[in-house]
C-alpha positions in Angstrom: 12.5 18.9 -1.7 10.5 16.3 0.1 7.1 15.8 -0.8 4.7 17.3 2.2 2.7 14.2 4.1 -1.1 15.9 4.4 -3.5 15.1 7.1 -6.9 15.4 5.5 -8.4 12.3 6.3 -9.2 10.7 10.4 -6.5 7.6 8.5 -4.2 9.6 8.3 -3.6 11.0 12.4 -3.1 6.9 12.9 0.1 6.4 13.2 0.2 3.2 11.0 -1.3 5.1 8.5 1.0 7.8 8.9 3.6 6.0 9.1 3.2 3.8 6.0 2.4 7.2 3.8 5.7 8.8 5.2 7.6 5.6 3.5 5.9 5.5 0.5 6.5 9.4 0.0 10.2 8.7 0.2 10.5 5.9 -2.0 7.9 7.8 -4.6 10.3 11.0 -4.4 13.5 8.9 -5.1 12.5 7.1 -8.0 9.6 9.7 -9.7 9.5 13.0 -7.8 6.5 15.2 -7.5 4.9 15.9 -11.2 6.0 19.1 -12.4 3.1 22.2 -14.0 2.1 20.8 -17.4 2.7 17.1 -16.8 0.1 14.9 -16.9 1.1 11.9 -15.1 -1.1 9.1 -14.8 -1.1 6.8 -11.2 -3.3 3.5 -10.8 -4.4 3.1 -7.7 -5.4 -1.1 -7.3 -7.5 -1.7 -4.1 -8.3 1.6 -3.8 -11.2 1.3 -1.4 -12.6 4.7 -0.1 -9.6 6.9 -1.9 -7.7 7.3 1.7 -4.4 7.4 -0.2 -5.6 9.4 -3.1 -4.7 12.6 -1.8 -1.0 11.8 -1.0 -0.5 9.5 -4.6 -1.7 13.1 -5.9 1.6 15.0 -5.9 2.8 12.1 -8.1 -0.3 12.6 -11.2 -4.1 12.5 -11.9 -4.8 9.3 -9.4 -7.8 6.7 -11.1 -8.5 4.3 -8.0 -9.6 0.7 -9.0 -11.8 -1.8 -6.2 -13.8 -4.3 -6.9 -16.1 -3.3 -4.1 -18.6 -1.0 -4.8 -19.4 0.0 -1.1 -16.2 2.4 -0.7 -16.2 3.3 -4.1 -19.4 5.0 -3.6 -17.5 6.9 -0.4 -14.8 8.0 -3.1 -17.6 9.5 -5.5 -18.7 11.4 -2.6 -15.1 12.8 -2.5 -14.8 13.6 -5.9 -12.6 11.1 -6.6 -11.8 9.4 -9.8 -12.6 5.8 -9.2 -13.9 2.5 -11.7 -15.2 -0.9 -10.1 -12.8 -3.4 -11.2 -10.6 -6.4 -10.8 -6.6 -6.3 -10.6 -6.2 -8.9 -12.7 -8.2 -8.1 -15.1 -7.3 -4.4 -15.3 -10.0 -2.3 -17.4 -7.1 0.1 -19.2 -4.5 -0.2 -22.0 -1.7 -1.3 -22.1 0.9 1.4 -21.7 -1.2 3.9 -19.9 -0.2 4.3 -16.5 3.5 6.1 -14.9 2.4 4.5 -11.8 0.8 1.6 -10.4 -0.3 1.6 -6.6 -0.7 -1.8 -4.9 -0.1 -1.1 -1.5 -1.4 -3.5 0.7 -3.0 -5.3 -2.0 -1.2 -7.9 -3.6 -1.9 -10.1 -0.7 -5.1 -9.8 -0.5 -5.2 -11.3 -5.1 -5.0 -15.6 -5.0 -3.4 -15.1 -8.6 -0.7 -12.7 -7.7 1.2 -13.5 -11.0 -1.4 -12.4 -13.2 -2.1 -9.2 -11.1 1.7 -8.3 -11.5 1.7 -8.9 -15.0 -1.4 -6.9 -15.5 -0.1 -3.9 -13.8 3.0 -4.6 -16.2 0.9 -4.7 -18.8 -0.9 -1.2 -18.2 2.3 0.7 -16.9 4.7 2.5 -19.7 8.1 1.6 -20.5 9.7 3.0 -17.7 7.1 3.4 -15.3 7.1 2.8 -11.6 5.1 -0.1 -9.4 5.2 1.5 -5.9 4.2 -1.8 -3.8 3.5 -2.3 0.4 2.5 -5.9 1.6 2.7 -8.0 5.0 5.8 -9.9 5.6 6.7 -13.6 7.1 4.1 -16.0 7.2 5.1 -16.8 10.7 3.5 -13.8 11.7 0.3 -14.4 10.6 -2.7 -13.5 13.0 -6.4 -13.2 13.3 -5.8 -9.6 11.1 -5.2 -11.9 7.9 -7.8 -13.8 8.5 -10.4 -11.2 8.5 -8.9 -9.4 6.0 -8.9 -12.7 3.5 -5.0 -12.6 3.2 -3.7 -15.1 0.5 0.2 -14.6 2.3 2.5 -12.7 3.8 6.1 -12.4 1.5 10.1 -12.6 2.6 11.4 -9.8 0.6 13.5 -12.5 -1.7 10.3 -14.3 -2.4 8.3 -10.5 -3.5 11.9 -9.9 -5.9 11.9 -13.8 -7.1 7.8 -12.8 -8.3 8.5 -9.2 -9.4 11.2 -10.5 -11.6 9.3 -13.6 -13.3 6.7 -10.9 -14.6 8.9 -8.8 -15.9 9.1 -6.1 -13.3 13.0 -5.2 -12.3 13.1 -4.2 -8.3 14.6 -0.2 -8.2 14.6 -0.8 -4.1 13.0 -2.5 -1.8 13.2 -3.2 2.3 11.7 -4.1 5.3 9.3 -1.4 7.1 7.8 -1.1 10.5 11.2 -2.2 11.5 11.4 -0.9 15.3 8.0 -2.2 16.0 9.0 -5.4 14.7 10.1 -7.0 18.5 6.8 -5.9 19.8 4.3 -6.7 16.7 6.2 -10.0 16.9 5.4 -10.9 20.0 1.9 -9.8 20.2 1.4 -12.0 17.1 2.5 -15.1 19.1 1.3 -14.2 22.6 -2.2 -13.1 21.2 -2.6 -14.8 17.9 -6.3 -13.6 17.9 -8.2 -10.2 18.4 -11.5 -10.8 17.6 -12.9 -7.0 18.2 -11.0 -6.2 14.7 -13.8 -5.5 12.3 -13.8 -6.5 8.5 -16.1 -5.6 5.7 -15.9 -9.1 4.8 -17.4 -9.8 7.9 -20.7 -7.7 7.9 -23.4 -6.4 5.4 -23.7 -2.8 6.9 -23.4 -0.2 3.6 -21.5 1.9 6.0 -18.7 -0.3 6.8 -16.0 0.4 3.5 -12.7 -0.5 5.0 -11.1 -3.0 8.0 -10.9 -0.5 11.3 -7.4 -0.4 13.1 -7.0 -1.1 16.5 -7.1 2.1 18.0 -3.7 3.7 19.5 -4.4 5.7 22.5 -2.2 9.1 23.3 0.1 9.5 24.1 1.5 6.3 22.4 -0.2 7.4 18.7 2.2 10.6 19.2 5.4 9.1 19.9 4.7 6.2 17.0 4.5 9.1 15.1 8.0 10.2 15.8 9.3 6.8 15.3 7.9 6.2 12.2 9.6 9.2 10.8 12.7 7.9 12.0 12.1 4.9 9.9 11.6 7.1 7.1 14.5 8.8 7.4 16.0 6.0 7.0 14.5 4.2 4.5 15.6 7.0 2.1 19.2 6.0 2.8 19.0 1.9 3.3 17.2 -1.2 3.3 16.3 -2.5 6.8 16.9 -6.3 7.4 13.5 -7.0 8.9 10.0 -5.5 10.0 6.5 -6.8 9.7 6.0 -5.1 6.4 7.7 -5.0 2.9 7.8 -2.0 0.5 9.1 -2.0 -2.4 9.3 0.4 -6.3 9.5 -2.0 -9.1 10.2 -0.6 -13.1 8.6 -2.1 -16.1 11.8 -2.5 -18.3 11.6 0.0 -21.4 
C-alpha cells in the first residue's frame, strides 16, 4: 500500500513541493516501507530548515532534523519538532544510529560533499537507506543557485561515481522533474536571472527561514499537480533519462 502524501503545510499545495514529496514517497516505499507498530526507526533529516518535510519522512520513523541555521530551527520547536543545530559534516550522533539519512536538496548546498557523504555513512546502520534529491547539469545553472549558495549541480553518473567512493552502493536512482525539463530548460537560458527570488542568505529579517518559490498561479499549480504524479508513477517503475533534478536511495553496505 502506498504511503499517503499529507497536505499540512502552505509547501506542500506547491506543486514543486508536491511534486518532489510524491517521488521521494515512492522511492522511500520501495526500498524501506512505512515503519510498522513497535518499530522504532530512526530518520536523519540534514538541512532540515523549518521541518517542512518532517511530517511526510514520519511514516518512515521518529524524524531528528539537523540545520545549521538557528532561524528555522526555532520555527520547528514551535512545531514540536525534534530538531539539533548542527553541521553535515560534522554530524553530532554515533556511528550506526540512523535507518535513514535525508539529504534532499542539500548536498549541493555542502563545499565538502565527500566528507558529508561519508558522515551520513558513518551515522547510518549496516543496511540503512540514504534517500538523496539534488539539482542536475551545471548547464542549467541560474540566478536560483546563486541565491541559494549552490556549490553544483550533479549528472546522475557523477552523484553514483561520489556515492560509491564513500562507500554508499546506489539501490536506484533517476532523473526527476522530467516533463518540465524542455520548459525549465529554456527559461534557464532565456532568463538566466530572476532577481525577485528571495533567500535567507540574502536578508537579516528573523522571519525569513527558507528561500520562497516563485509562485504558480491556478490553474497551472493544479494541472502541475497532475503531472507530477504522472512522473511518480513512473518513477516507481524506471529511471528517466533526464530532468532538472536527480533523486536517488543509496545503502550503506552491511
Amino acid at each position: 500500500m502506498a504511503t499517503p502524501v499529507l497536505t499540512v503545510l502552505e509547501e506542500d499545495r506547491h506543486a514543486w513541493f508536491a511534486g518532489r514529496t510524491r517521488a521521494i514517497q515512492k522511492y522511500l516505499d520501495a526500498e524501506v516501507g512505512p515503519h510498522g507498530p513497535g518499530e522504532r526507526r530512526l530518520v536523519l533529516d540534514i538541512g532540515s530548515g523549518a521541518g517542512n518535510m518532517a511530517h511526510h519522512l514520519a511514516h518512515y520513523g521518529h524524524v531528528i532534523g539537523l540545520d545549521y541555521n538557528a532561524r528555522p530551527l526555532a520555527v520547528a520547536a514551535q512545531r514540536g519538532l525534534t530538531a539539533v543545530q548542527g553541521w553535515g559534516d560534522d554530524l553530532p550522533f554515533a556511528d550506526g544510529s540512523m535507518d535513514i539519512v535525508a539529504l534532499l536538496d542539500t548536498v549541493e548546498h555542502v563545499p565538502d560533499e565527500l566528507r558529508l557523504l561519508s558522515e551520513c555513512k558513518r551515522v547510518l546502520k549496516p543496511g540503512g537507506k540514504l534517500m538523496l534529491t539534488t539539482p542536475a547539469f551545471m548547464w542549467l545553472w541560474s540566478y536560483n543557485d546563486d541565491i541559494n549558495n549552490h556549490q553544483r549541480r550533479y549528472t546522475a553518473l557523477e552523484l553514483q561515481q561520489k556515492l560509491e567512493v564513500c562507500g554508499l552502493r546506489v539501490k536506484r536512482m533517476s532523473y526527476n522533474n522530467f516533463f518540465l525539463f524542455p520548459l525549465v530548460a529554456g527559461m534557464r537560458l532565456l532568463r538566466p536571472e530572476s532577481p525577485n527570488l528571495e533567500s535567507p542568505h540574502l536578508t537579516e529579517d528573523e522571519n525569513v527561514y527558507q528561500v520562497e518559490m516563485e509562485p504558480i498561479p491556478e490553474p497551472l499549480n493544479t494541472a502541475l499537480h497532475t503531472v507530477y504524479w504522472l512522473e511518480a508513477e513512473i518513477l516507481q517503475r524506471a529511471s528517466l533519462p533526464f530532468g532538472i533534478s536527480i533523486i536517488c536511495v543509496a545503502e550503506k553496505r552491511a
